[in-house]
C-alpha positions as CSV (number, residue, x, y, z in Angstrom):
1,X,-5.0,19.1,26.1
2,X,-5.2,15.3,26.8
3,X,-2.6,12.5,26.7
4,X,-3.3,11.7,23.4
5,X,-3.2,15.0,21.6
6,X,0.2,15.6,23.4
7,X,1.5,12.2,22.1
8,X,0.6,13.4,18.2
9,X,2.6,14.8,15.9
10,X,2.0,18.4,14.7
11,X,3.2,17.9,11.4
12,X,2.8,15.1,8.6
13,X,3.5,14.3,5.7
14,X,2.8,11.7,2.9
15,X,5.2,10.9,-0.3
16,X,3.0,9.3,-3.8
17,X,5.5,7.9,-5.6
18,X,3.4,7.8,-9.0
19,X,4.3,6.0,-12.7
20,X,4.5,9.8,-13.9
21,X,5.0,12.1,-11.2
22,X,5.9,12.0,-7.8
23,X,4.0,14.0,-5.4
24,X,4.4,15.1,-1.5
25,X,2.2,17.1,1.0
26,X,3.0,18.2,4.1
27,X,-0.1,19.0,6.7
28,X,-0.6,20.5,10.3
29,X,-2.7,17.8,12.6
30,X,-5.2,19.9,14.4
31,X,-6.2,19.4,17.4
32,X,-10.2,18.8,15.7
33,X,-8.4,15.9,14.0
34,X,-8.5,17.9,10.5
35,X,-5.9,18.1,8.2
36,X,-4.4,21.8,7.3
37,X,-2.1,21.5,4.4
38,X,1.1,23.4,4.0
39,X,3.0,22.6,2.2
40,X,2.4,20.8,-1.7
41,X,5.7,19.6,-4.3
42,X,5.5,17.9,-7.6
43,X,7.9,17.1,-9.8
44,X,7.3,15.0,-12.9
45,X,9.7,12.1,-13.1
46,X,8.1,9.7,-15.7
47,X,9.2,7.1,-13.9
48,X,6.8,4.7,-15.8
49,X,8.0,5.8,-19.1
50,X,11.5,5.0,-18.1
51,X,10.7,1.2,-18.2
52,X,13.3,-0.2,-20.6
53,X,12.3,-3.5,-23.2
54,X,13.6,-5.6,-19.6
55,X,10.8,-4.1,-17.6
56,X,13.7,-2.5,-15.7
57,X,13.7,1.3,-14.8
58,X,16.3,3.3,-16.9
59,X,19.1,5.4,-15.6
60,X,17.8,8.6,-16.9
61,X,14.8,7.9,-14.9
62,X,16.1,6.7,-11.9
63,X,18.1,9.8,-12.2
64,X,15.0,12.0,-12.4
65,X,13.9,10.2,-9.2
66,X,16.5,10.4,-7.1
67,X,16.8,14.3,-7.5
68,X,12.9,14.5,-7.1
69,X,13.7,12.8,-3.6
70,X,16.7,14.1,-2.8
71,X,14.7,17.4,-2.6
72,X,11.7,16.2,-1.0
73,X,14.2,14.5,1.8
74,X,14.9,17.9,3.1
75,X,11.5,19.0,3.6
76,X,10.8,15.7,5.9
77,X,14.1,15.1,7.8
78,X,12.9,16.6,10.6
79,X,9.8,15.5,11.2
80,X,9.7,12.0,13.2
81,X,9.4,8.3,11.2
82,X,6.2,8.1,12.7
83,X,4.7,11.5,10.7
84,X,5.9,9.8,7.3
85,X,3.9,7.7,4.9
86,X,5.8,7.0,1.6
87,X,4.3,4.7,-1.3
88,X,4.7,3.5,-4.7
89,X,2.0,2.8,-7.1
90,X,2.1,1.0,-10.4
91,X,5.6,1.1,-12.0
92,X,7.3,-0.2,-8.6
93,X,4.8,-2.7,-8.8
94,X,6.0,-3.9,-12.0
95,X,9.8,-2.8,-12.3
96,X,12.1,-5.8,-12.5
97,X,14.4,-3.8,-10.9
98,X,12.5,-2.3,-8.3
99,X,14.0,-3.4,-5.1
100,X,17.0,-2.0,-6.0
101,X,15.4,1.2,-6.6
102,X,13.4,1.1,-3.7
103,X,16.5,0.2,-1.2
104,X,18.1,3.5,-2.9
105,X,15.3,5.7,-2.6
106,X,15.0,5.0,1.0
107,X,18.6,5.6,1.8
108,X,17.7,9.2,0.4
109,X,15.1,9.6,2.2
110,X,16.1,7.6,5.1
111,X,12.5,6.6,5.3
112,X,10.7,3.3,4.5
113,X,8.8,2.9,1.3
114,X,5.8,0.9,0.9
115,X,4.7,-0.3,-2.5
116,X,0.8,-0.9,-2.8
117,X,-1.4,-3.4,-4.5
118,X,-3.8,-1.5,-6.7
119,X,-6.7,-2.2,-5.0
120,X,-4.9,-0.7,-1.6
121,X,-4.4,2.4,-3.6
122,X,-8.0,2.2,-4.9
123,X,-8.7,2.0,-1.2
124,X,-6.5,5.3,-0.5
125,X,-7.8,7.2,-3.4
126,X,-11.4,7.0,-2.3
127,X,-10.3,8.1,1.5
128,X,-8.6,11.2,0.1
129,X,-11.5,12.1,-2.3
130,X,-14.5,11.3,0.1
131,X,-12.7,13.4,2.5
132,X,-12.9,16.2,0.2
133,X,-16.3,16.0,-0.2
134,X,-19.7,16.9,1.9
135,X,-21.6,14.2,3.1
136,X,-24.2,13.2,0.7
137,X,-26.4,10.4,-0.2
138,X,-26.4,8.0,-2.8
139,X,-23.0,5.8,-3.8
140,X,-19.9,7.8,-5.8
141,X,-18.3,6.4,-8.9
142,X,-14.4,7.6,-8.0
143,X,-11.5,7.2,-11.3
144,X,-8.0,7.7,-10.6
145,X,-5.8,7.9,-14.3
146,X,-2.2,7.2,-13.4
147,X,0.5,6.7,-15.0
148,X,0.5,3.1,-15.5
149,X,-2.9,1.8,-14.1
150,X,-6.7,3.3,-13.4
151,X,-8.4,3.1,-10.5
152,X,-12.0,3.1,-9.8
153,X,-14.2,2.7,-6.4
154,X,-17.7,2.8,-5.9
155,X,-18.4,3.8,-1.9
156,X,-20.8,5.5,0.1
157,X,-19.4,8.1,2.6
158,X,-16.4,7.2,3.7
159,X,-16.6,3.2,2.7
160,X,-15.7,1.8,-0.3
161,X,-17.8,-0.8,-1.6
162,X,-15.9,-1.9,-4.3
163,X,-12.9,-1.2,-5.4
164,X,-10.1,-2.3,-9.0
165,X,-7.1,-1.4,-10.1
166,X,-6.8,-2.0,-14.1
167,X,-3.3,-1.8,-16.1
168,X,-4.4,1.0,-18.6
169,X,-2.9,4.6,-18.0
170,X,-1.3,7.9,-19.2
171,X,1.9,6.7,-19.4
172,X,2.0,3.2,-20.8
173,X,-0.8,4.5,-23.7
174,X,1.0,7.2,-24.5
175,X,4.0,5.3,-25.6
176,X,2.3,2.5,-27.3
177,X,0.0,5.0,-28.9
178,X,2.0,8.3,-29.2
179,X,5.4,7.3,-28.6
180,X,6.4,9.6,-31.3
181,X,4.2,12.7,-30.4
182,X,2.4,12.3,-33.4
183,X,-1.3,12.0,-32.7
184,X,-3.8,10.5,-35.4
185,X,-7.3,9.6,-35.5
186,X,-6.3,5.7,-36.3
187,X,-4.1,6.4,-33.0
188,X,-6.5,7.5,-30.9
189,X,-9.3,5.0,-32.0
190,X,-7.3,2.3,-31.5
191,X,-5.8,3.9,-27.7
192,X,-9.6,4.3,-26.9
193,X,-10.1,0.3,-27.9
194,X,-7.4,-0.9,-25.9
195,X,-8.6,1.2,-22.7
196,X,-12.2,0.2,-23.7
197,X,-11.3,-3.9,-24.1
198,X,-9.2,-3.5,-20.2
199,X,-12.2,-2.1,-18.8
200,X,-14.6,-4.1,-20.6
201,X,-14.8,-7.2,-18.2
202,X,-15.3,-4.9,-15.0
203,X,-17.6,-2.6,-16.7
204,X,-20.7,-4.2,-15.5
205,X,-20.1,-3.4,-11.7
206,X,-19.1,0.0,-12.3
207,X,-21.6,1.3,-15.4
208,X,-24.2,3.9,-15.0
209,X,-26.9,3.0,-13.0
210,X,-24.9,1.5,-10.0
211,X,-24.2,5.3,-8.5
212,X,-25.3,8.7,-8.4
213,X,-22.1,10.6,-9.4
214,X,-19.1,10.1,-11.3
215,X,-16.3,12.0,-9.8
216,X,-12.7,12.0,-11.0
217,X,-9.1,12.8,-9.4
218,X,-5.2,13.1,-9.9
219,X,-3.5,14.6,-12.7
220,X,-5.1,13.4,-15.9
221,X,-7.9,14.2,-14.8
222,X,-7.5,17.2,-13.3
223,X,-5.6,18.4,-16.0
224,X,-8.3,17.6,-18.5
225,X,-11.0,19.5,-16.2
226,X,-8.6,22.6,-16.3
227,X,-8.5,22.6,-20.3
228,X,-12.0,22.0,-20.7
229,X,-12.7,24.7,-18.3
230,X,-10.4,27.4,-19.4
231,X,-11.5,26.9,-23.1
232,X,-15.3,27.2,-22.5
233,X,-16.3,24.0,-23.3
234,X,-17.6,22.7,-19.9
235,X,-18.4,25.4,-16.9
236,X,-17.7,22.4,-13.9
237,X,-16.2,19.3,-14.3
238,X,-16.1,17.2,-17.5
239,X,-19.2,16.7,-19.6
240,X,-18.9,13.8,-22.4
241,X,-19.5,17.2,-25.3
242,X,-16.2,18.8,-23.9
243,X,-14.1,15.7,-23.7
244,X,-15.6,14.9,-27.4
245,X,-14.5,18.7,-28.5
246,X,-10.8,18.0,-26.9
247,X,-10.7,14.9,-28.7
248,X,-11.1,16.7,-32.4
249,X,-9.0,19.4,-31.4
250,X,-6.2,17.0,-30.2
251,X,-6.3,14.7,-33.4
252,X,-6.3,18.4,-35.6
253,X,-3.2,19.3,-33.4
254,X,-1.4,16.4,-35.3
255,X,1.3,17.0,-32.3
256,X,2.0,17.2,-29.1
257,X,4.3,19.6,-29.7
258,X,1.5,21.9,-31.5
259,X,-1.0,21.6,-29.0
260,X,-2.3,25.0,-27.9
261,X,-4.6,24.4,-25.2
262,X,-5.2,26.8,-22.2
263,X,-4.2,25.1,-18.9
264,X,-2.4,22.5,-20.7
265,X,1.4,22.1,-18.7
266,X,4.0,22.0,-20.2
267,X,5.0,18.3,-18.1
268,X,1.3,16.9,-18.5
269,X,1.9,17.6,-22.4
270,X,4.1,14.1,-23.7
271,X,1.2,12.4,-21.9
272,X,-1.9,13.9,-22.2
273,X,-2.9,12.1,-25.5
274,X,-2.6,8.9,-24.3
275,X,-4.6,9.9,-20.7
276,X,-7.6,10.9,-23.0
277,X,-7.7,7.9,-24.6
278,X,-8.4,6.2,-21.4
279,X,-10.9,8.7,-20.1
280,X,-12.8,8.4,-23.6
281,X,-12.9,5.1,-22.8
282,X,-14.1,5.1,-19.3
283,X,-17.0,7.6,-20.6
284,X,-17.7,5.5,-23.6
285,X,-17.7,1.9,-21.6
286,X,-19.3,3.6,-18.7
287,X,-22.1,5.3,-20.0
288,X,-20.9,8.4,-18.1
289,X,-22.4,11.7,-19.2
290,X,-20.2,14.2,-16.4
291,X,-17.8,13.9,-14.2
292,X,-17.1,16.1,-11.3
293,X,-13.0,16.5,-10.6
294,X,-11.5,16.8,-6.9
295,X,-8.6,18.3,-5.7
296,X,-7.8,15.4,-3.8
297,X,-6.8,12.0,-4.4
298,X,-4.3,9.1,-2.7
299,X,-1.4,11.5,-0.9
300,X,-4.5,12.9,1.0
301,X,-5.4,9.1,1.6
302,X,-2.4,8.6,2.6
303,X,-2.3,11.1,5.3
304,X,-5.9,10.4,6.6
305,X,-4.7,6.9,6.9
306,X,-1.6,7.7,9.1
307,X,-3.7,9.9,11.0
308,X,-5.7,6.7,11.7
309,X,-2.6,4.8,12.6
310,X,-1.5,7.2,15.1
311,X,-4.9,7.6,17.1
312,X,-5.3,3.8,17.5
313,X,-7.7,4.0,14.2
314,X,-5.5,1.5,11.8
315,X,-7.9,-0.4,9.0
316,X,-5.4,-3.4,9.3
317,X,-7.0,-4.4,12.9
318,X,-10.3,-4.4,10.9
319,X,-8.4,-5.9,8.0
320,X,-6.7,-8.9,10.7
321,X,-10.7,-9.4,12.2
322,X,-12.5,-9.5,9.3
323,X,-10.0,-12.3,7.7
324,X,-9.9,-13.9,11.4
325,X,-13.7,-14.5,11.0
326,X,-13.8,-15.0,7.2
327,X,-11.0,-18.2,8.1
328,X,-12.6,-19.5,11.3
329,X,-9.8,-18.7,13.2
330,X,-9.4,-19.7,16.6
331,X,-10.0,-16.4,18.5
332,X,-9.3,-18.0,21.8
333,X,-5.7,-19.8,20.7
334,X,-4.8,-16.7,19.0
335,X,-5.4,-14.3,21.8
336,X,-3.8,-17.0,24.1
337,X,-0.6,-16.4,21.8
338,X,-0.6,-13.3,21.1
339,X,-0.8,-12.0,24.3
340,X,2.2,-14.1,25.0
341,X,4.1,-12.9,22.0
342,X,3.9,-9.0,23.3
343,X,4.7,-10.0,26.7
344,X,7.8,-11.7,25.3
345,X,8.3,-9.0,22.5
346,X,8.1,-6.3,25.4
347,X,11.5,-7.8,27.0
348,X,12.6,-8.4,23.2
349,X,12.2,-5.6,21.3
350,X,14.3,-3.4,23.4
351,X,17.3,-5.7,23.3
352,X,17.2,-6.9,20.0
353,X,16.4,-3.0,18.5
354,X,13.0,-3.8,17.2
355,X,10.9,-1.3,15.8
356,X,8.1,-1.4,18.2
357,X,6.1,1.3,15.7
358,X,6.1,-0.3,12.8
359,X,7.4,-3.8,13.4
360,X,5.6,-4.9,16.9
361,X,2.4,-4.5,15.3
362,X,3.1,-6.7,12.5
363,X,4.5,-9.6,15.0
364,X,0.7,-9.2,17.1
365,X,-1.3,-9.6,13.3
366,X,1.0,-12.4,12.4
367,X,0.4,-14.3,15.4
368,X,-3.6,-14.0,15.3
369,X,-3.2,-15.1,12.0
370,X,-1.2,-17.6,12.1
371,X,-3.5,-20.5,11.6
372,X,-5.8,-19.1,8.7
373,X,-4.5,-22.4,6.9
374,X,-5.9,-24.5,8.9
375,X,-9.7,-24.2,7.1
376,X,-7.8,-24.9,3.7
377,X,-6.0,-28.3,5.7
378,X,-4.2,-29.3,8.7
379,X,-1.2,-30.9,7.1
380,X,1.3,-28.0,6.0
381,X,-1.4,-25.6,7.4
382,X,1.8,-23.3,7.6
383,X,2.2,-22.9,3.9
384,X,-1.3,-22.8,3.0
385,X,-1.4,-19.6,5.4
386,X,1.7,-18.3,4.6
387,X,0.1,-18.3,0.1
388,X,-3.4,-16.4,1.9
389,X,-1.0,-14.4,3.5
390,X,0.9,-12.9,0.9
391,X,-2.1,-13.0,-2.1
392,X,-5.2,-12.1,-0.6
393,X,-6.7,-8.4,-1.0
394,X,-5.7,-7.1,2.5
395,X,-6.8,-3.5,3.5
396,X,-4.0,-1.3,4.6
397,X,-1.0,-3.3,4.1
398,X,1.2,-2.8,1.7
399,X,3.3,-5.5,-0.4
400,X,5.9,-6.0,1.8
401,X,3.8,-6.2,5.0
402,X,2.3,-9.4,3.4
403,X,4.9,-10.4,2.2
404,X,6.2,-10.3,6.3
405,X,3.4,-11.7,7.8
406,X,3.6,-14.3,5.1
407,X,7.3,-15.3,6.3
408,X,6.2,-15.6,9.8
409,X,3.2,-17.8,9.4
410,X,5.1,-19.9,6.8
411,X,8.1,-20.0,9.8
412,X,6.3,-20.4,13.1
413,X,6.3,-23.9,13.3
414,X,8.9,-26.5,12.4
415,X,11.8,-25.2,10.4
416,X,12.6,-21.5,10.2
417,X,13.1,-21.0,6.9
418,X,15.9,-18.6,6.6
419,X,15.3,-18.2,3.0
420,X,12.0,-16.8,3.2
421,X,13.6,-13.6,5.1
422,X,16.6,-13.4,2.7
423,X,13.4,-12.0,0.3
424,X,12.4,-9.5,2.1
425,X,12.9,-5.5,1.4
426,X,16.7,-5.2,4.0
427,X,14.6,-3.4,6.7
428,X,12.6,-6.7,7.3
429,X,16.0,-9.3,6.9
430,X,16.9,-9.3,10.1
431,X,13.9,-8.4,12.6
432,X,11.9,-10.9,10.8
433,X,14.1,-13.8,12.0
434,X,14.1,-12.1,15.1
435,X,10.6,-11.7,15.7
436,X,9.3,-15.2,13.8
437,X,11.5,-16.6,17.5
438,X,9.6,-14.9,19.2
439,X,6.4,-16.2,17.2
440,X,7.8,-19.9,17.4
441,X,8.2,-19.7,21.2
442,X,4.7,-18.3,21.9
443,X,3.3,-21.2,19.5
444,X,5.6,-23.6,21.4
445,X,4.2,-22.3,25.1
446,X,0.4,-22.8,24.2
447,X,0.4,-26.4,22.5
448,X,-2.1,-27.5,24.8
449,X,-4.9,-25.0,23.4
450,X,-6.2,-24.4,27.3
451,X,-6.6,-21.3,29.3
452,X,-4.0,-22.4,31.6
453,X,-2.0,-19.6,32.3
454,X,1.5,-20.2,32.0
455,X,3.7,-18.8,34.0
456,X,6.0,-15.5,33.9
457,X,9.5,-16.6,31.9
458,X,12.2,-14.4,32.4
459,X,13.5,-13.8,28.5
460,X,16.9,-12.5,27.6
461,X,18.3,-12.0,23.8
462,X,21.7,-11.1,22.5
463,X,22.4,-11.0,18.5
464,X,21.2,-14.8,17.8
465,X,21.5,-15.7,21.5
466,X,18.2,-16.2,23.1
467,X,17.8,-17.7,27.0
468,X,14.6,-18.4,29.1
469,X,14.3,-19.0,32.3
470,X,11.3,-20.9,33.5
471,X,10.0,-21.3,37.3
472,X,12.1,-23.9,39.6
473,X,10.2,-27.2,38.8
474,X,7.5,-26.1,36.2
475,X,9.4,-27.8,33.3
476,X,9.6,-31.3,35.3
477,X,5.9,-30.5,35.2
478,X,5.6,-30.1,32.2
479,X,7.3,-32.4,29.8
480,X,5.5,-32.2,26.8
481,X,6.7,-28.6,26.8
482,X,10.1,-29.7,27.9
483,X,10.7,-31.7,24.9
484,X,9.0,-29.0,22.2
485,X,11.6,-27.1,23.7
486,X,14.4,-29.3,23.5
487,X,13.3,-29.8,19.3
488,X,13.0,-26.0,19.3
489,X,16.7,-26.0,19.8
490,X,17.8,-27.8,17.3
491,X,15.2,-26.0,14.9
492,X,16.9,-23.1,16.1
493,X,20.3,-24.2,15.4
494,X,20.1,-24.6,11.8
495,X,18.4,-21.0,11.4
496,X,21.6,-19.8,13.0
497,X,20.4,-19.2,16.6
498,X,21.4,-20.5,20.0
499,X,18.3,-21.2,22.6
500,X,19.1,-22.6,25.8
501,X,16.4,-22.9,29.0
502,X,16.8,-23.5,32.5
C-alpha cells in the first residue's frame, strides 16, 4: 500500500443541504479510487418553503433543520474534518437570515458549511451524474429540479461545457402556484409559463440539437420517473407522452391531497405539482422528447470532489491557473510570493492555530492572485481584484472562499481593512487577519519584482504579536525594505497588531 493510500481516509461523507430536503451519504474510499456507498439519509425539511414575507427562514423550519442535522451529526462525528463536505444550495443562498442559520447548523455539526453559487452546484451535479454513467460519445444535456432553482449542464465525459443555475423550482412554484393544494388547469398553465419565461433567455444554448441525450437527476425528477414508471406510462425514463398523461391526471386530482399515484411519497407530495410545472416547461422550451433519470446527482459530486481534494486533484488549482492566465498575471512575482508566504505560513500556522487543511491553501491562491487587478488598472488595483475576487464564476469554491480570498487581495497592501474580516462566516474572522499579515509581509519582501533570493527570516507570532528577525546587516542593505517595513508597522497598528523587526 503506498504513502498515499495510507494517508486517505477510509470513510467519507458529503451533506446537500437542499431548498426541500436535506440529504447525506456516507462512502468507503477504495483503494481503486471508487466510491462504495454505505450509508444514504434523507429527511425532508422544506427549508425553502419556510422563507417568511422577509426572505428570512421561519422557526418551524429552522426547527425541521436542526433535528435533520442533529441526526445526521451522529453518523459523522467520528470520521475526521478532512472526510466531510457539507453545502447549501439555493435557499442559503437567498435567506436573509442565513448566516445565522449557518453559524447554528455548524455548531451541530461541528463541521463547516459551504454555501455554493448555482453554477458551482451545476458544476457538482454534472460530476456526480457523469460518474454514474458509462463513457459514451456525443455531449449530455444534465437538469437538476430543486427546490428553489434548476440546474442544467451540457458536458462531455467528465467536463462540463456549460453550465446555469436558473431561480425556478419545486418549492418556490409550488407555493406561488399551489400554495393551497388545490391544483387547476389555469394553475398549472400559468406555473408552466413562468418556468417557460425563466428559461426562455438561456434556452438557445441548451435546446435540442446541441446534445445527444437529455438526462435528469434529484428528487423531482426522480420522483416523476418513479410514477411514470410504476403506472405504465413510460418503460425507462421520462418520455414527453408520460409527463403529458401525469399532467391530466394531476389537474383531474383537483388536490394534492387526492392524488393517487403509485410511487408518489408521501414528502414529495405538497411539492410535486409545482416540480411538474417546471419539467413541462423544460420539455416544452427544450424541444426534449425523453429524458433518462440517474440515481446520482450533487452529494455524489460532492464526494468525487473531496476525493479530488484529498489526492492532490482539487479543480481550484485549475480554477487559480486558468484565471492567472485569463488576467495576465505575473506568474514569476506570484510564485516569488507565494513561495515566501508558505515558508512564513509554515513557522505561522502552527503558532497562530491555522488550519493548514483548509485555510493554508486559501492563503497560497490568494497570494497568486493577488494582482488580477492590475489588467483592469494600477491605481486601487487592490479593490478591483478584491470585486473579480468575490463575483467572478470560480470553479470549486464556494461563497465564502471568495468572499476570503476577496478580503486578502482587497487587504494585502496598504491598510488592513479590519472591516472586511468582521464579514466573514466566524471560522474566517480571525485567521483571515492573521493570514492577510502574513500576505502583506510576503508582498512587502518582494517589492523589487527580481529573483533575488531573499534571505531566511526567522518569524515568531503570538495573538497579534508578530516579530522578524532578519540577518545581521541585510536591512542596512536594504533600505527600501527597511522603510516598507517601518510603514508596515504603523499599518499594522491600526488593524490591532504589533510588528517589530530586528
Amino acid at each position: 500500500m503506498s504513502t498515499i493510500k495510507q494517508n486517505l481516509p477510509e470513510i467519507v461523507a458529503a451533506i446537500d443541504l437542499g431548498s426541500n430536503s436535506f440529504h447525506m451519504i456516507v462512502a468507503r474510499l477504495e483503494e481503486s479510487g471508487t466510491l462504495s456507498v454505505i450509508d444514504r439519509l434523507r429527511e425532508s425539511v422544506r427549508l425553502g418553503g419556510g422563507l417568511d414575507e422577509k426572505g428570512n427562514i421561519s422557526e418551524p423550519a429552522q426547527k425541521r433543520a436542526f433535528e435533520c442535522l442533529e441526526t445526521f451529526s451522529q453518523r459523522i462525528r467520528d470520521l475526521p474534518h478532512s472526510a466531510i463536505r457539507v453545502a447549501g444550495t439555493n435557499t442559503l443562498r437567498v435567506a436573509k437570515n442565513s448566516r445565522s442559520f449557518v453559524e447554528k447548523a455548524e455548531d451541530i455539526l461541528n463541521h463547516s458549511i459551504e454555501i455554493i453559487e448555482g453554477r458551482e452546484e451545476a458544476r457538482l451535479i454534472y460530476l456526480g451524474v457523469a460518474h454514474g454513467l458509462a463513457t459514451k460519445e456525443g455531449k449530455r444535456l444534465v437538469v437538476d429540479i430543486g427546490g428553489g432553482s434548476t440546474e442544467f449542464i451540457i458536458g462531455h465525459g467528465m467536463t462540463p461545457l456549460r453550465r446555469e443555475s436558473l431561480y425556478t423550482g419545486c418549492v418556490s412554484s409550488s407555493r406561488r402556484f399551489f400554495n393551497n393544494g388545490n391544483i387547476t388547469k389555469q394553475a398549472m398553465n400559468a406555473a408552466e409559463l413562468e418556468a417557460a419565461l425563466t428559461l426562455f433567455p438561456q434556452a438557445p444554448d441548451f435546446k435540442a440539437g446541441r446534445w445527444e441525450e437529455a438526462i435528469g437527476c434529484s428528487g423531482t425528477i426522480k420522483s416523476i420517473g418513479n410514477i411514470v414508471h410504476q403506472e405504465g406510462w413510460c418503460l425507462e425514463g421520462i418520455s414527453y407522452k408520460a409527463l403529458l398523461k401525469l399532467r391530466d391526471t394531476v389537474i383531474d386530482a383537483g388536490h394534492v391531497d387526492k392524488l393517487k399515484l403509485t410511487g408518489l411519497s408521501d414528502s414529495r407530495r405538497p411539492v410535486i405539482a409545482g416540480g411538474l410545472s417546471v419539467l413541462l416547461a423544460i420539455f416544452n422550451t427544450l424541444n426534449i422528447d425523453h429524458m433518462l433519470v440517474s440515481d446520482q446527482s450533487m452529494r455524489e459530486g460532492l464526494l468525487y470532489d473531496l476525493v479530488g481534494r484529498i489526492t492532490h486533484q482539487d479543480v481550484r488549482d485549475a480554477t487559480v491557473e486558468a484565471a492567472m492566465s485569463r488576467w495576465g498575471v505575473d506568474v514569476e512575482q506570484a510564485q516569488r510570493i507565494t513561495n515566501t508566504v508558505q515558508t512564513l505560513c509554515h513557522a505561522a500556522c502552527k503558532q497562530w492555530a491555522i488550519d493548514t487543511e483548509q485555510l493554508a491553501p486559501l492563503l497560497k491562491w490568494a497570494s497568486m492572485l493577488h494582482e488580477i487587478g492590475l489588467q483592469v488598472s494600477h491605481n486601487n488595483y487592490h479593490k478591483h481584484g478584491a470585486y473579480i475576487l468575490q463575483n467572478a464564476d470560480l470553479q470549486g469554491f464556494s461563497r465564502q472562499e471568495q468572499a476570503l480570498l476577496a478580503a486578502l487581495v482587497l487587504s494585502h497592501r496598504s491598510k488592513l481593512r479590519v472591516d472586511a474580516f468582521k464579514q466573514l462566516m466566524k471560522p474566517f474572522v480571525k485567521p483571515g487577519k492573521q493570514m492577510c499579515v502574513i500576505l502583506r509581509i510576503a508582498v512587502l519582501l518582494h517589492r523589487g519584482r527580481t529573483d533575488q533570493q531573499i534571505p531566511e527570516i526567522d518569524l515568531t507570532v503570538s495573538n497579534k504579536k508578530i516579530h522578524l528577525r532578519f540577518p545581521e546587516g541585510w536591512l542596512d542593505e536594504h533600505n527600501m525594505t527597511l522603510a516598507d517595513l517601518s510603514k508596515e508597522v504603523d499599518y499594522l497598528d491600526d488593524a490591532g497588531y504589533k510588528l517589530s523587526f530586528e
